[in-house]
N, C-alpha and C positions, 0 to 999 in steps of 0.2 A: 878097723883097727881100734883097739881102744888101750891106753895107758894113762894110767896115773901120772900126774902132774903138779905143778906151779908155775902159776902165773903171777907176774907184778905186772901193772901195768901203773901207764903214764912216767912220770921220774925215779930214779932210783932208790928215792926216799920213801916210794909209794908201799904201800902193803902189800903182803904177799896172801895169793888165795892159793889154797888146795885147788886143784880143777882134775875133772877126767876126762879125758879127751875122747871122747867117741870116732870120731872121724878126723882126719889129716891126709891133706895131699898138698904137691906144690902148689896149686894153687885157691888153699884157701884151709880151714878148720872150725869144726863145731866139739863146741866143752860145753861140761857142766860146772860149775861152779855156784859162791854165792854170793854174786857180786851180779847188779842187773845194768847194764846197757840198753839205749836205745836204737830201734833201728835205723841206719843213716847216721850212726855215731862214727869219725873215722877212730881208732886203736891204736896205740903204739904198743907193742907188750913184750915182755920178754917171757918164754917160754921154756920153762928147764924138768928133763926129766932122766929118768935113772936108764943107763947104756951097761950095763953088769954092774962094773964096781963104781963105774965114774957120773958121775952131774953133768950132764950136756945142755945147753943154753944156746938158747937161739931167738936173736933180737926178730920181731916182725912187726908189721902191721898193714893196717887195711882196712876196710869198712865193714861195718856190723849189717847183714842184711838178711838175720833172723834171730829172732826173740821169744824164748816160748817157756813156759811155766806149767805145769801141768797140775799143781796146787800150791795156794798161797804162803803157803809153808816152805815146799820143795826146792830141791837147788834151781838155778833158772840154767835152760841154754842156748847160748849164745853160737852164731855160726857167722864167719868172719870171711871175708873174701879178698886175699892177700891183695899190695897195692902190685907187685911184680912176683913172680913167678920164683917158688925157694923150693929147687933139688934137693936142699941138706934136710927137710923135714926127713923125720923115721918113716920107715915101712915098715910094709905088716910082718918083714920077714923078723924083727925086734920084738912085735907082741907078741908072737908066736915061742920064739927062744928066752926072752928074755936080753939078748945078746945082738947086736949089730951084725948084719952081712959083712962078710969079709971085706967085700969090697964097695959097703953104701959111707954115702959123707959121714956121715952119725960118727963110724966108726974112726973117721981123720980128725973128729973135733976131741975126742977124747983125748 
């Protein structure tokens, strides 16, 4: 699955990155972004992305337990591997429509 994103991580006052998500399930995600971690770092992040009309957000976190760059220039990506187990992540049936499953969390948080 892949979807455009923002991520803040650490406190609320923290900067916001663009990221794209390549991959997400409940238990764990890999983005690109430009902002580099290391592996063995634990994460707090909040995660928010577009559900049709509405900003969906979703606190997580977890351990960093891949780091890859493919030029020194390039966005870096990071793959995180959640501390407990989050059903409310998107599915692919969201990258596909644009639009939440009738009946996935995505669409309750909205």
């Amino acid at each position: 699955m892949r979807l455009p994103a923002w991520i803040t991580v650490g406190s609320p006052r923290s900067e916001e990155h663009v990221a794209f998500v390549r991959d997400i399930s409940p238990r764990g995600i890999f983005f690109y972004s430009d902002f580099k971690l290391t592996k063995g770092d634990h994460v707090d992040f909040v995660l928010e992305y577009l559900s049709g009309t509405s900003r969906v957000r979703l606190h997580l976190s977890g351990r960093v337990v891949r780091v890859e760059q493919a030029a020194p220039k390039s966005a870096v990506g990071i793959a995180v591997l959640f501390d407990s187990r989050h059903d409310e992540v998107p599915n692919s049936r969201i990258a596909a429509s644009g639009k939440p499953a009738a009946n996935s969390a995505a669409s309750k948080k909205s």
